[in-house]
C-alpha positions as CSV (number, residue, x, y, z in Angstrom):
1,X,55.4,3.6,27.1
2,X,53.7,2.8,23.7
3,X,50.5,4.4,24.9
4,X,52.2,7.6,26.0
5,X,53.3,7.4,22.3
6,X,50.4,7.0,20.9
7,X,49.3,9.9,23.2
8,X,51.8,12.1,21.9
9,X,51.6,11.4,18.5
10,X,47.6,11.8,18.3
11,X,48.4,15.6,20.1
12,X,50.8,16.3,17.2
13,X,48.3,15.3,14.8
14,X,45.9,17.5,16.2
15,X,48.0,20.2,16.6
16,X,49.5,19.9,13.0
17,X,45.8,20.0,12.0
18,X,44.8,22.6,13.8
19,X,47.7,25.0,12.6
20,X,47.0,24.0,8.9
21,X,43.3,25.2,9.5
22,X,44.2,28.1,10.8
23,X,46.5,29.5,7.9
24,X,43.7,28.2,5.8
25,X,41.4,30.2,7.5
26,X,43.6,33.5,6.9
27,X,44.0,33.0,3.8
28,X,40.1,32.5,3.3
29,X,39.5,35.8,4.6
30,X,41.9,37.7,2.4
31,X,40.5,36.2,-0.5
32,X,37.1,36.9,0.9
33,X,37.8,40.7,1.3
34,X,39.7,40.9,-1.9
35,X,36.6,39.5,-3.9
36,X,33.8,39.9,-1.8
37,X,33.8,43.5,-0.8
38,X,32.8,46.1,-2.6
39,X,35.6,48.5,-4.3
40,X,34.2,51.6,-1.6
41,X,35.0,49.4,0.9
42,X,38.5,48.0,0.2
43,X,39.6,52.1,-0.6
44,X,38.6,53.4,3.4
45,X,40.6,50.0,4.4
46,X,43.8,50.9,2.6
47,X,46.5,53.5,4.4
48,X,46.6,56.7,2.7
49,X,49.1,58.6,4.4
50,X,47.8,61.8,3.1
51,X,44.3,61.3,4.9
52,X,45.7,59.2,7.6
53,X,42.4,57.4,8.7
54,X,43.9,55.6,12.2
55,X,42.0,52.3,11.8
56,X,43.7,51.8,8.4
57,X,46.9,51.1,9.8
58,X,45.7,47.6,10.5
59,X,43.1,47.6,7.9
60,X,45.2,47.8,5.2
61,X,47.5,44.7,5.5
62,X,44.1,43.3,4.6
63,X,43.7,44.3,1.2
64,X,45.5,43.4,-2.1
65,X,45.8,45.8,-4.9
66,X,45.5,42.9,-7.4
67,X,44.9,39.2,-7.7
68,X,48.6,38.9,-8.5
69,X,49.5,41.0,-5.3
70,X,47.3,38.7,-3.1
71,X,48.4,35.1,-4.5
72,X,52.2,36.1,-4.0
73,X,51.3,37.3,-0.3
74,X,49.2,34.4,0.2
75,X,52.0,31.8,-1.3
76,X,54.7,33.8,1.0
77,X,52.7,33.2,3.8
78,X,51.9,29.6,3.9
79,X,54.9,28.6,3.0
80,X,57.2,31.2,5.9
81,X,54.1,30.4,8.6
82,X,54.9,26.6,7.4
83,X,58.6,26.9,8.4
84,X,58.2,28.7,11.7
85,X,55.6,26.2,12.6
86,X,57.9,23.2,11.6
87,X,60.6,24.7,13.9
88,X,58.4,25.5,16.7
89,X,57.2,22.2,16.7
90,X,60.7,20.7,16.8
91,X,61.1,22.7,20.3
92,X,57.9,21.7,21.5
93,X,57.0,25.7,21.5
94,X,53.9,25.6,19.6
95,X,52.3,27.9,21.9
96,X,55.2,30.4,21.0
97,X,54.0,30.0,17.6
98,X,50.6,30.6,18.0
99,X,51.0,33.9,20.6
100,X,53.0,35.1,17.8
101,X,51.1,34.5,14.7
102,X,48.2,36.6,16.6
103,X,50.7,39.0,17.1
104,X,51.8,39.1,13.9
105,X,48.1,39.4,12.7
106,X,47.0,42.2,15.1
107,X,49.9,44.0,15.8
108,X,52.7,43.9,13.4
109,X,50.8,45.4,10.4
110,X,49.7,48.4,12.9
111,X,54.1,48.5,14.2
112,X,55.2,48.0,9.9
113,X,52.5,51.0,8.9
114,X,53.6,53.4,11.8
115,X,57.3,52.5,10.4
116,X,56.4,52.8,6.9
117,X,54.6,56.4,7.5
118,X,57.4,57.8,9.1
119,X,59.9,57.0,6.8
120,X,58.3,58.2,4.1
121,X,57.1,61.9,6.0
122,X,60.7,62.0,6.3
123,X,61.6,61.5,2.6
124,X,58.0,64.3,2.1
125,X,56.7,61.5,0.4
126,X,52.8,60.9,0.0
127,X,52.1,56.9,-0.6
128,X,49.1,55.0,-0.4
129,X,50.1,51.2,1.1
130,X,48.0,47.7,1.2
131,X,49.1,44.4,1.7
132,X,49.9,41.4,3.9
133,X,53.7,41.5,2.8
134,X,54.2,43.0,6.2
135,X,53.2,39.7,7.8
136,X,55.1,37.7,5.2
137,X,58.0,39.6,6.0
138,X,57.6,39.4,9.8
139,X,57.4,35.6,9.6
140,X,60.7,35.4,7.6
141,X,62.1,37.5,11.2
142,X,60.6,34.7,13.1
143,X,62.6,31.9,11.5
144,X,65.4,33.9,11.9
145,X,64.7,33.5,15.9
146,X,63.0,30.0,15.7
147,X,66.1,28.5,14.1
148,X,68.1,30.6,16.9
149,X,66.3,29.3,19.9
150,X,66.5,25.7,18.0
151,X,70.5,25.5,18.2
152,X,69.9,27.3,21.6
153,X,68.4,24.4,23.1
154,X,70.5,21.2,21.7
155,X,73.8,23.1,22.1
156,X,73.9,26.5,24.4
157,X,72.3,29.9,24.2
158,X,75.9,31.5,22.9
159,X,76.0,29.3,20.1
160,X,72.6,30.3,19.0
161,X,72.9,33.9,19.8
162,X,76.1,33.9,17.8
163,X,74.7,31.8,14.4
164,X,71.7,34.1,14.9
165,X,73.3,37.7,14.8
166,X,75.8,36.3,11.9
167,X,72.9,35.4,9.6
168,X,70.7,38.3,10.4
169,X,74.1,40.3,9.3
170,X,74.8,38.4,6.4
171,X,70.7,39.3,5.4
172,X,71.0,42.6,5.5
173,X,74.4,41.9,3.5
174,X,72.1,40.6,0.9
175,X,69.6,43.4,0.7
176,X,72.7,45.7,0.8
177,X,74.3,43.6,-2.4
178,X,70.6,43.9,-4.2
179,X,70.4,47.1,-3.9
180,X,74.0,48.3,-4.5
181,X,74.6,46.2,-7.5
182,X,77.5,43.5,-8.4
183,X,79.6,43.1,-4.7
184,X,83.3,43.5,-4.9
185,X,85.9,40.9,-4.3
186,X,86.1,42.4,-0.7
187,X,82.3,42.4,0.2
188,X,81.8,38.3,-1.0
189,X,84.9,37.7,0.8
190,X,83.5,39.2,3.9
191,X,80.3,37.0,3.7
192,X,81.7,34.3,2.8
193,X,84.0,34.3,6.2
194,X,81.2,35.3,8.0
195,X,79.0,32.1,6.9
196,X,81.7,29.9,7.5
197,X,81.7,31.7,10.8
198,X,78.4,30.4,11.5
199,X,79.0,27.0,10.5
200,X,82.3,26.4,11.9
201,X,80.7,28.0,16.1
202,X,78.3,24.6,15.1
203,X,80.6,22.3,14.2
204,X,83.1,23.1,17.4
205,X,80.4,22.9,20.1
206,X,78.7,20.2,18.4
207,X,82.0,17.7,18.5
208,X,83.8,16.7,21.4
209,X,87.3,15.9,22.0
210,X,86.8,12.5,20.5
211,X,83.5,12.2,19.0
212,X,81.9,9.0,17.9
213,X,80.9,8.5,14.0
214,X,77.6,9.2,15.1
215,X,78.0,12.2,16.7
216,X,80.5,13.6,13.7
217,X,76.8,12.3,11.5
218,X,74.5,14.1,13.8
219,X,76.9,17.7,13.5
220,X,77.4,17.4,10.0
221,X,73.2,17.0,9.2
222,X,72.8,20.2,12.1
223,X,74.8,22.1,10.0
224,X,73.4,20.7,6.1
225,X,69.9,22.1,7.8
226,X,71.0,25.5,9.2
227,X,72.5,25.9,5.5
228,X,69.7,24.9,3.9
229,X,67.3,27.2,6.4
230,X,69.5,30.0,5.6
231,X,69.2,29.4,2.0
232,X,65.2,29.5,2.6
233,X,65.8,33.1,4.6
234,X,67.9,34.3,1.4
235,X,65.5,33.3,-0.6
236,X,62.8,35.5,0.8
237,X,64.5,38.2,1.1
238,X,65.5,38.0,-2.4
239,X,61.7,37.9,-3.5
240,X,60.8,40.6,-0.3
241,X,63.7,43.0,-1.8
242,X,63.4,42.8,-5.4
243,X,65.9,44.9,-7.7
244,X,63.0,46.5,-9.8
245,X,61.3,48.1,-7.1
246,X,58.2,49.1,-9.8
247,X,56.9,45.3,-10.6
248,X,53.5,44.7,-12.7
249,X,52.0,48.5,-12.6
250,X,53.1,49.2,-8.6
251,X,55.5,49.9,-6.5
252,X,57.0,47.3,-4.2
253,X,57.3,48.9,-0.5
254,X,60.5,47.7,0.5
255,X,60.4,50.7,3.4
256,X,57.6,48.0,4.8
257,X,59.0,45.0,4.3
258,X,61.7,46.0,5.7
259,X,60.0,47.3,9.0
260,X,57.9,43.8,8.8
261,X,61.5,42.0,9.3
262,X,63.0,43.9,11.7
263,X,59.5,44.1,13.6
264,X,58.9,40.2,13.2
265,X,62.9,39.7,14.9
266,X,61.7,41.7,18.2
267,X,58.5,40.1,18.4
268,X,59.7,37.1,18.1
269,X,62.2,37.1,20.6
270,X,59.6,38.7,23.5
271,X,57.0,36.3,22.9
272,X,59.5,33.1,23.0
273,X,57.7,30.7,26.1
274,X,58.9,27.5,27.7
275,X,58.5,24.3,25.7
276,X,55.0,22.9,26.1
277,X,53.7,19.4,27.2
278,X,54.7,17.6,24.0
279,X,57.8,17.8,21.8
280,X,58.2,16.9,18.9
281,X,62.4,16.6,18.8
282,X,63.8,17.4,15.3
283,X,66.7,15.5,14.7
284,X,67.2,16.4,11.3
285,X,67.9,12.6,10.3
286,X,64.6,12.3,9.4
């Protein structure tokens, strides 16, 4: 017994290593791009939906309009890619991480620029866009799902589908409250039930008839950390959806953010695999 333990915490090691190397690697390369290549370059990477060069559509999540730009997208980055990972790990889904980071790095820029361009053709709108927000964005979806799939597996599927779809509600709540200005009585009323909501489907599945002390413990940290991750999801949309849309010079494009969020949600969920050979069970007492 202690040397599968041993085992298994030597492969979570590893595997936390391996992980932090390869957001460190990402990062490496936009820097690299944004200070290595030559200004020619970076302008036939960006998306210009006037010229509408096809490979730019992936090319541009790559490249930063200023230092400022990249250092936020970068710090966004590390620190969403560092929650999904912490949940995935908890599951023992790292693969699921992994298959959708690559996803996220290939794909999603290509699905948020597609997005992005036909909202704005619609609005006859020419906009030249650039940046990894995309990404950022689609990695605040994925903890949406992670934390899901996590209440999924130590209670049932309903109860995670049910916290899942109230806090993806009471997001776009948010983004509807930034944009709108102060909420009404009504509207905070109406999100406030609707948290409680969320907590309270916890709290009944996760006591029984009589519980012991320690279960009623064990419910009551559950639901201090779903609070707490839903603070961290409120938070980025906060900084993802900002009032002033015209910040330092440019325009923030919220259009793509929020095609990054919605995009990161779906991918999420159709890349979810089977728990792998190790787990790493969060308990949230620790």
């Amino acid at each position: 017994m202690r040397l599968d333990r041993l085992n298994s915490i030597v492969a979570t090691a590893h595997e936390h290593r391996r992980t932090v190397l390869g957001m460190l690697i990402v990062g490496h390369g936009l820097v690299t791009i944004h200070y290595a290549a030559p200004a020619g370059i970076k302008s036939q990477l960006v998306f210009d939906h006037e010229r509408f060069a096809p490979w730019t559509v992936l090319t541009a999540a790559y490249v930063h309009a200023s230092t400022r730009h990249l250092m936020s997208n970068l710090v966004g980055y590390w620190v969403s890619g560092g929650i999904v990972y912490w949940l995935c790990s908890a599951q023992g889904r790292q693969r699921w991480f992994w298959r959708t980071t690559i996803l996220f790095l290939v794909a999603l820029p290509i699905l948020v620029n597609l997005t992005s361009y036909g909202m704005f053709q619609s609005l006859e709108l020419i906009v030249t866009t650039r940046g990894f927000s995309g990404v950022v964005a689609g990695n605040v979806g994925f903890i949406l799902v992670a934390l899901s799939r996590w209440l999924a597996d130590r209670h049932d599927y309903q109860l995670g589908m049910t916290v899942g779809q109230i806090l993806f509600v009471l997001l776009l709540g948010e983004i509807a409250l930034i944009y709108v200005g102060h909420p009404s009585l009504v509207m905070l009323a109406l999100f406030g039930a609707a948290f409680t909501l969320s907590i309270g489907r916890l709290l009944q599945r996760g006591l029984q008839q009589t519980p012991t002390p320690a279960e009623r413990q064990q419910v009551a940290l559950e639901a201090a950390f779903v609070t707490a991750i839903t603070a961290m999801l409120a938070t980025f949309i906060w900084m993802l959806f900002p009032a002033q849309i015209v910040q330092h010079g440019n325009q923030v494009d919220i259009i793509g953010h929020a095609a990054g969020f919605l995009w990161g949600v779906v991918l999420a969920g159709l890349t979810i695999v089977p728990t792998s050979g190790f787990q790493e069970r969060l308990d949230v007492s620790v």
